[in-house]
N, C-alpha and C positions, 0 to 999 in steps of 0.2 A: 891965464884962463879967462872966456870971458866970461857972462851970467850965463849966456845959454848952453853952454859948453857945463857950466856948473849945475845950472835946471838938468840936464841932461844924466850925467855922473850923480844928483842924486836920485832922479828917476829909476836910473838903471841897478845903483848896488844899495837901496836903501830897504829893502825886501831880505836881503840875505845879510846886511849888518845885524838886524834889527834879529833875525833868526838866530845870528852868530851870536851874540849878547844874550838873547834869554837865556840858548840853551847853556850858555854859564853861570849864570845868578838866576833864573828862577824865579823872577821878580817883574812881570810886565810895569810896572807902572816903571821902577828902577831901571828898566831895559830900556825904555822911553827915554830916561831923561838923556841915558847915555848914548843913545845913538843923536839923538839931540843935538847934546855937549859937544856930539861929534863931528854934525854937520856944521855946526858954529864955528866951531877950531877951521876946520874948510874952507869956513867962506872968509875967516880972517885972513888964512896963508892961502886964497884961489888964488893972487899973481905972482906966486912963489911955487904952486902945484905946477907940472906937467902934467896934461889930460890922460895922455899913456900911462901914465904914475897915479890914476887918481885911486883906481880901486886899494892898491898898495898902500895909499898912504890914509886911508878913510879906514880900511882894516886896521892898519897899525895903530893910530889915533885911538880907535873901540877900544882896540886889545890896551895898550896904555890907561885909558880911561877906567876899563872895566877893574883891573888892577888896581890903581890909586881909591876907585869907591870899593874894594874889598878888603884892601888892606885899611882903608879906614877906618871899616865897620865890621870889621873882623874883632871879635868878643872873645875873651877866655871865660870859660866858664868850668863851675867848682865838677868835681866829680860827685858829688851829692846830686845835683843839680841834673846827672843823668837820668834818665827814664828809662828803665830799662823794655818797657812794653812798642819803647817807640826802634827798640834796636832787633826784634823778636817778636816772630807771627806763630798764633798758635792753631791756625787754620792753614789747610792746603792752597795754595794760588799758584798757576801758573801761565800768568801772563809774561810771555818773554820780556815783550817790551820794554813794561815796566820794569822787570829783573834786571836789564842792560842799562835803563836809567840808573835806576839804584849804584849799578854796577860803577856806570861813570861819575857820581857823584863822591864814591867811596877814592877816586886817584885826585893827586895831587894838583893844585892848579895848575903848574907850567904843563904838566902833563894831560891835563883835560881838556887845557887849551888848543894845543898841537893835535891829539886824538880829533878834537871837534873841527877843528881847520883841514885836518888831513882827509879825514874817514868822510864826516857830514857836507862839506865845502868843497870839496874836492881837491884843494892845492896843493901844489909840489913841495918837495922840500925846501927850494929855495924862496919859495914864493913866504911860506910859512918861517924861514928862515927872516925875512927882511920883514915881515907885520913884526914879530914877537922879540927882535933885536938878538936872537942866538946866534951861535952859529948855525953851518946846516948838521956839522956832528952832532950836537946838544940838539936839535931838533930831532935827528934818527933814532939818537939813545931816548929820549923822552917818550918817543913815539913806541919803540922795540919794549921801553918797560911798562908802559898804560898799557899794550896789549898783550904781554905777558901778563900783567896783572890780572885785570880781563878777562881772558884765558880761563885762568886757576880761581877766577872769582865764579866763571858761568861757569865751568864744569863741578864744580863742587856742589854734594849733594843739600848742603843748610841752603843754599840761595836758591836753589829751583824748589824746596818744601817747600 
């Protein structure tokens, strides 16, 4: 790959990495560094990349990276240590939006992942299949149970009060 083949490739998929990443961690500055870290990994392996292969492997690299800075900084914390105010609204609100945030914040990473790649990014199975290292089975089922989940979280009367 050469620089401008690279200037190019991150022109084009650096807008919807960087989208990809928030809308997992929640964290602009932490999103930053990782699509960053990402572009860097990039420009290490760009004469090892295919240019056809770049968006594939710039996703996959995120998705990888987003993982290792979550499982890092992933905390156990005491159940004391809960709040219960911050799990329980004693006013009416019904902003969907927000509800369906909440909604995807409440599923599992593998599955948040997949949901956000699938649903917000648009990609196929297989495409989601080769970022994430599943299979494309383990991608379907992931996907079939985030939006069951989903489902039975938005229809349910506590989460739209």
């Amino acid at each position: 790959m050469t620089i401008s083949e690279y200037n190019k490739s991150v022109e084009k998929y650096s807008d919807n990495l960087y989208r990809f990443v928030l809308k997992n961690i929640k964290d602009i500055d932490k999103a930053k560094d990782i699509v960053q870290d990402t572009f860097l990994k990039f420009w290490e392996k760009r004469e090892n990349v295919d240019v056809s292969k770049s968006k594939s492997y710039l996703f996959t690299t995120a998705y990888h990276t987003l993982i290792d800075v979550v499982r890092r900084e992933k905390k156990q914390g005491s159940f004391n240590d809960v709040k219960e105010e911050n799990y329980s609204t004693q006013t009416e609100y019904s902003d969907l939006q927000e509800i369906l945030h909440q909604a995807i914040e409440q599923l599992p990473e593998d599955q948040k992942a997949v949901i956000l790649l699938r649903d917000y990014e648009g990609y196929a199975y297989d495409e989601i299949a080769e970022i994430t290292g599943m299979t494309v089975s383990q991608v379907k089922v992931y996907i079939f149970r985030g939006r069951k989940f989903l489902k039975n979280y938005l229809v349910s009367v506590e989460a739209v009060i």
